[in-house]
C-alpha positions in Angstrom: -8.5 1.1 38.8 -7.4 -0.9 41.6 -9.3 -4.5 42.2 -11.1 -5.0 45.9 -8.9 -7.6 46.3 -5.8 -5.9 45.9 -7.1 -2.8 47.6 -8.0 -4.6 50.5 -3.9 -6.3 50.6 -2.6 -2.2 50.4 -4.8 -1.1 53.5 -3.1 -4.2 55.4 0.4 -3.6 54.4 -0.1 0.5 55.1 -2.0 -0.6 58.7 1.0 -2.7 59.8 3.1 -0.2 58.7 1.5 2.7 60.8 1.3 0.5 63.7 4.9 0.0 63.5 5.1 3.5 64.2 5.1 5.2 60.6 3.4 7.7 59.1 0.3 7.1 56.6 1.3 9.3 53.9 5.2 8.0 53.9 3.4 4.6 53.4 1.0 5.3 50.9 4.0 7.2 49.0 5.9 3.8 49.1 2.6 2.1 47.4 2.1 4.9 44.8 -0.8 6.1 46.1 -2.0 9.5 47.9 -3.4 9.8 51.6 -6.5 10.8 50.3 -7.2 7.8 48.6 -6.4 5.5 51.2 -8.6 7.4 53.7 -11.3 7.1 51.1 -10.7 3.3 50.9 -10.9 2.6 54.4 -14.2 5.0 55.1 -16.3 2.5 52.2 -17.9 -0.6 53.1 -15.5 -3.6 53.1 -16.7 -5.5 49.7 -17.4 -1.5 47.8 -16.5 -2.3 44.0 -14.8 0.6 42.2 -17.8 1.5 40.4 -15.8 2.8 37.3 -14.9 -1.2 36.9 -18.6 -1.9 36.3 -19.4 0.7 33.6 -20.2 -0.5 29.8 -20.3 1.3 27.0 -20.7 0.9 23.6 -20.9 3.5 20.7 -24.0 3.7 18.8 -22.8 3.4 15.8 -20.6 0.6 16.7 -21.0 -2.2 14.2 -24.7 -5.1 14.9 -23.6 -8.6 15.2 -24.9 -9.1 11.6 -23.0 -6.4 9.7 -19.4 -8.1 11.7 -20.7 -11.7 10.5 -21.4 -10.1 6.6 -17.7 -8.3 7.1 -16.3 -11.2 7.8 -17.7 -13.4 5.2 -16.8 -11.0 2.4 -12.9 -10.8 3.7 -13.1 -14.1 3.9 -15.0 -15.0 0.6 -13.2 -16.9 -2.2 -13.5 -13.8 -3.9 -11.7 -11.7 -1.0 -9.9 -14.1 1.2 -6.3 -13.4 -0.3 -6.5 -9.5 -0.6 -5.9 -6.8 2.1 -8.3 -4.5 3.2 -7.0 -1.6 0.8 -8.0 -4.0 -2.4 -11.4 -4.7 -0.7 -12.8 -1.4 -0.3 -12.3 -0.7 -4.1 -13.7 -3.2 -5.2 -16.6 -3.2 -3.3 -17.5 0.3 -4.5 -16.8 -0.6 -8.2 -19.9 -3.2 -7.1 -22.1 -0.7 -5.6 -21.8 -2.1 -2.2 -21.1 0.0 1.2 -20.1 -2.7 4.6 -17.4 -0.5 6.9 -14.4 1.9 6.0 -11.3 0.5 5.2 -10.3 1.2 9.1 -13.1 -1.0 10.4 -11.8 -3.8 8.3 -8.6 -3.5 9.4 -10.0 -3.4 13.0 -12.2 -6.3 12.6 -9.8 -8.5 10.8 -6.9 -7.7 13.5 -9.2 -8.5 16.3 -10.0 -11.8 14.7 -6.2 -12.5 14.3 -6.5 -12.4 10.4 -3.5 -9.8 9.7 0.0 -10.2 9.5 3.1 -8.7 8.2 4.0 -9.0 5.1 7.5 -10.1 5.9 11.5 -8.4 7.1 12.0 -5.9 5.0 15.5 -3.6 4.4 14.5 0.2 5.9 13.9 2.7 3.2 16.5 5.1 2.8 16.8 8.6 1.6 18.3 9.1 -2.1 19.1 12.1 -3.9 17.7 12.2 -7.6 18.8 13.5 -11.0 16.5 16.5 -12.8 12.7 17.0 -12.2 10.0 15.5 -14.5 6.3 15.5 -14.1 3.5 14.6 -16.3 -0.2 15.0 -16.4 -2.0 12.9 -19.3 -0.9 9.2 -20.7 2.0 9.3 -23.2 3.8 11.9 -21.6 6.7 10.3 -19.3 8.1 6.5 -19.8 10.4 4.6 -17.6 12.4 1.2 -18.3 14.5 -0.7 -16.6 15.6 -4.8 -17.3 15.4 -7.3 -14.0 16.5 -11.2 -14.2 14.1 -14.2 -14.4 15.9 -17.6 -13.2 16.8 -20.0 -15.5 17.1 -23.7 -14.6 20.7 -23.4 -16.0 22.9 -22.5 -12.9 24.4 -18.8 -13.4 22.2 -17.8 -16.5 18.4 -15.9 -16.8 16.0 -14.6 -19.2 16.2 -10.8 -18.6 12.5 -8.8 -18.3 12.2 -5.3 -20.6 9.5 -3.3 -19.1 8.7 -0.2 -20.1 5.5 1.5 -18.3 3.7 4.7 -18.3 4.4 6.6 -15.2 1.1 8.8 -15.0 -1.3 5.5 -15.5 1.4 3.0 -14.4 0.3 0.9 -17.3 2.9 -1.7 -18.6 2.8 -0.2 -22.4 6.0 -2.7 -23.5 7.4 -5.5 -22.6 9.8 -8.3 -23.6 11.6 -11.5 -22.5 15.0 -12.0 -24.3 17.9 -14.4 -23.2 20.6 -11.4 -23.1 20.9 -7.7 -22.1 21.5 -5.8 -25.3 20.7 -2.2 -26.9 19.9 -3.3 -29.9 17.1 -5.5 -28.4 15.5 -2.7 -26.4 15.6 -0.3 -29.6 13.3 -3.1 -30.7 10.7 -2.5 -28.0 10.8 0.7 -27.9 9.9 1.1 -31.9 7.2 -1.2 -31.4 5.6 0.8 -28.1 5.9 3.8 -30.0 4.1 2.3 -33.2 1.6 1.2 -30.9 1.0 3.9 -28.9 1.4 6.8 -31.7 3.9 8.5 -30.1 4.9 11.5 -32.0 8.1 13.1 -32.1 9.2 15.3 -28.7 6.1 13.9 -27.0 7.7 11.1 -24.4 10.7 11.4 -21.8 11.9 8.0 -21.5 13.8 7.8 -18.1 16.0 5.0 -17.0 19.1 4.3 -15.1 22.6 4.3 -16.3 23.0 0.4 -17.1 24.7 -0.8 -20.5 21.4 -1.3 -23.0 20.2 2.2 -21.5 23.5 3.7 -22.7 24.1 1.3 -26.1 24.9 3.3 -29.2 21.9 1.6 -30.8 19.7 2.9 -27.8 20.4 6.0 -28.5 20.3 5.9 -32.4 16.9 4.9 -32.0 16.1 7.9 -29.3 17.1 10.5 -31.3 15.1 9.2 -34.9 12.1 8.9 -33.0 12.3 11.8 -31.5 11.9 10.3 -27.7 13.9 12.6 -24.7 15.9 10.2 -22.7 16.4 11.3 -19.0 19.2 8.9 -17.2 19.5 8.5 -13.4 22.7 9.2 -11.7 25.5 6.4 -12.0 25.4 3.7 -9.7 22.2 4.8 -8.1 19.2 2.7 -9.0 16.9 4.5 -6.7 16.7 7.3 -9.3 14.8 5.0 -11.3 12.1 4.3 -8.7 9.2 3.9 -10.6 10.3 0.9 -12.6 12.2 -0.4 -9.0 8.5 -0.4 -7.3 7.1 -2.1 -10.0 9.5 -5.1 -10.1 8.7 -5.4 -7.0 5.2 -5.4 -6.7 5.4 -8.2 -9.8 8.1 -10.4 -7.9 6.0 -10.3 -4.9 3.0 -11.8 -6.4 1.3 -14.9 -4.8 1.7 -16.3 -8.2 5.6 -15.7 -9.0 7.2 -19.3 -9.8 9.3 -20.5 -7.4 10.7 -22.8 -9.4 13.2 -21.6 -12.5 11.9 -21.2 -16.1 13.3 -23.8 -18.0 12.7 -21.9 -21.6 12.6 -18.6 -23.1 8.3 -19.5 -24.3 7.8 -20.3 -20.5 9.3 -17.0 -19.3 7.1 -15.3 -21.7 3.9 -17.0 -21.5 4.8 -16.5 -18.0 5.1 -12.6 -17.8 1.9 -11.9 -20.6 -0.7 -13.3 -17.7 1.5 -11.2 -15.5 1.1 -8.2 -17.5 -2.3 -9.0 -18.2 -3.4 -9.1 -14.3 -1.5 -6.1 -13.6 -2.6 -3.6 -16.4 -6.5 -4.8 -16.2 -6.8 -6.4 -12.6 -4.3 -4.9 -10.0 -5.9 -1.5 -8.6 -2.8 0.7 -8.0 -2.8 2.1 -4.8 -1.0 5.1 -6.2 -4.1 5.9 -8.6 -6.5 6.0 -6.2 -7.4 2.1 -6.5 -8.2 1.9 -10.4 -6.1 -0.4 -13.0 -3.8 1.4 -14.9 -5.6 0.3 -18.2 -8.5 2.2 -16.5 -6.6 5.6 -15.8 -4.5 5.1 -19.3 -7.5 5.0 -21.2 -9.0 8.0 -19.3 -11.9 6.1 -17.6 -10.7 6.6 -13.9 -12.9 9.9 -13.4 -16.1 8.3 -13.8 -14.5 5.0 -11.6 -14.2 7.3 -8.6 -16.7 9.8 -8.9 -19.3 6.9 -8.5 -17.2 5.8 -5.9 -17.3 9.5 -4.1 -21.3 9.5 -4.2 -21.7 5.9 -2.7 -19.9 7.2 -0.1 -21.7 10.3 0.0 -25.0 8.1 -0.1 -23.6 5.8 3.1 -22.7 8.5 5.4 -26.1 10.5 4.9 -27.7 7.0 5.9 -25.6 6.9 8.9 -23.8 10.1 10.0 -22.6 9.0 13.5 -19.9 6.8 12.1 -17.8 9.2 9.9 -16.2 11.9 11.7 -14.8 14.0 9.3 -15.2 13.8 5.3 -15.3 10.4 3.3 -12.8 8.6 1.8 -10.8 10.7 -0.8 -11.5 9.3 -4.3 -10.3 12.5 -6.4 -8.1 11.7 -9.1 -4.6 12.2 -9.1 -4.0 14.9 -11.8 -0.4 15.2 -12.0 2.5 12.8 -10.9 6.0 13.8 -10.7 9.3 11.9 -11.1 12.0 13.2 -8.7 11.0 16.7 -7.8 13.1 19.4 -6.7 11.0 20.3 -4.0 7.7 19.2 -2.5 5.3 19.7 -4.8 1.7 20.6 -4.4 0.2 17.5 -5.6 -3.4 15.9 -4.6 -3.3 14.1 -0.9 -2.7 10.4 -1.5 -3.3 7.9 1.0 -0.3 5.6 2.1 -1.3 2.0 1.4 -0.9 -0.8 4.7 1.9 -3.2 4.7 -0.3 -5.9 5.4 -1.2 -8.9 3.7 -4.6 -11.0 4.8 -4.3 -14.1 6.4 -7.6 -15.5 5.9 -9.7 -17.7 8.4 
């Protein structure tokens, strides 16, 4: 659409122009415009407004001023105001409440300038991966790994063992010792075992190739309690990707210290709230937004089929603003570590890189 003002400018420049002795359509070439729509120009009335210009619209199921204010106020509550839209819709369901889709919160909130980037990031890149492991029930398929916690002393740290559950992603052992040593993950893994009856030939414990994973005591205590290991290639930590996404989703917590633990009881007080929040607060986006305590302990199914008919219930009350099916709540029934080939495994949704900047 081109303004009356400007419009008005072009017939000028293409009037000199023919006076000067060119042709109309060479001119209106030079402008980007046709012949046609010149002619058309100069047969309206001087001041005719491109009528297209003037035309409103608005969807009628576009969101009333009062369900934007209530959106707003509940990304923005104490109770919301430092999660993302992604951890918002869940929770909202889990309390029987129904304001927009996820994509209407992300909408609203951009348009309101409350989203931003979580921050630079190195681009993924594509690994390779050692044999094909899958897993459909709790207690089936472990993975460990060890990551560093800073120390006030210059050039030493407490080192993290974490060993979690892949199908519920629950944190089922953990430790915080003041070395790297097999003889101390042997330890952790007889108490997770104790724990979590694992009987003989029931786990596959997968890790990379580091020194404790590899220690003759580590493997001593593998083989009498009957535990598979499964080891990633050498010098590839990707392999181990489970336990690499969850350090990272712990080390970029709000919460993480920025200052250095100055004792071992600090580092583990420290990481047993951390623990705590993640196994019984954090809703996984890879589990269809349930804690892993939730899905470990098998309650996830009725989580998300109450979840399924509140949606169900909110687009029977207003068809016009879901286009296709609602949001997929089934449960993820099988999860694989490094397959050989795509498997067929249930859809999953992708979770936004975005953090909320609230108002």
């Amino acid at each position: 659409m081109t303004a009356l003002e400007e419009r008005n400018t072009m017939i000028g420049w293409i009037g000199e122009a023919t006076l000067a002795g060119a042709r109309q359509a060479p001119a209106c070439k030079v402008l980007g415009l046709s012949a046609r729509t010149v002619q058309r120009w100069q047969s309206a009335e001087s001041d005719a407004v491109d009528g297209r210009s003037l035309r409103q619209y608005e969807p009628p199921h576009k969101l009333s001023a009062d369900e934007r204010a209530e959106l707003l106020a509940v990304a923005n509550s104490a109770e919301f105001g430092h999660l993302p839209p992604s951890q918002i819709i869940p929770r909202l369901a889990d309390q029987q409440r129904y304001i927009a889709s996820e994509s209407t919160f992300y909408r609203v909130l951009k348009a309101e300038k409350q989203l931003a980037h979580r921050r630079s990031e190195r681009p993924t890149h594509a690994r390779s991966k050692p044999r094909a492991v899958c897993a459909d029930t709790p207690n089936q398929l472990f993975s460990w790994d060890i990551t560093y916690l800073p120390a006030t002393i210059r050039g030493q740290y407490f080192y993290l063992y974490l060993f979690m559950d892949v199908f519920s992603r629950k944190i089922v052992g953990w430790q915080v010792y003041a070395e790297e040593s097999s003889a101390q993950a042997s330890e952790v893994l007889k108490d997770l075992c104790a724990r979590e009856a694992i009987r003989p030939n029931q786990v596959i414990l997968h890790s990379d190739n580091g020194g404790p994973m590899k220690g003759a005591t580590m493997l001593a205590t593998l083989q009498a309690l009957g535990v598979m290991p499964s080891l990633s290639r050498p010098g590839v930590s990707n392999d181990n990707p489970y336990s690499e996404s969850l350090f990272k989703t712990l080390k970029y917590r709000p919460a993480y210290p920025l200052e250095a633990f100055d004792t071992l009881f600090a580092a583990r007080t420290w990481v047993a709230g951390l623990v705590r929040w993640y196994n019984h607060e954090h809703r996984h986006s890879a589990i269809r937004f349930v804690t892993p305590a939730e899905r470990h302990a098998h309650l996830d199914q009725e989580i998300l089929a109450r979840r399924a008919t509140l949606y169900e219930r909110a687009r029977q009350r207003n068809p016009l603003r879901w286009k296709g099916p609602t949001r997929n709540w089934q449960r993820i029934r099988v999860v694989h570590l490094n397959p050989d080939h795509a498997e067929p495994t249930d859809a999953t949704e992708q979770p936004r890189n975005y953090q909320r900047k609230a108002a």
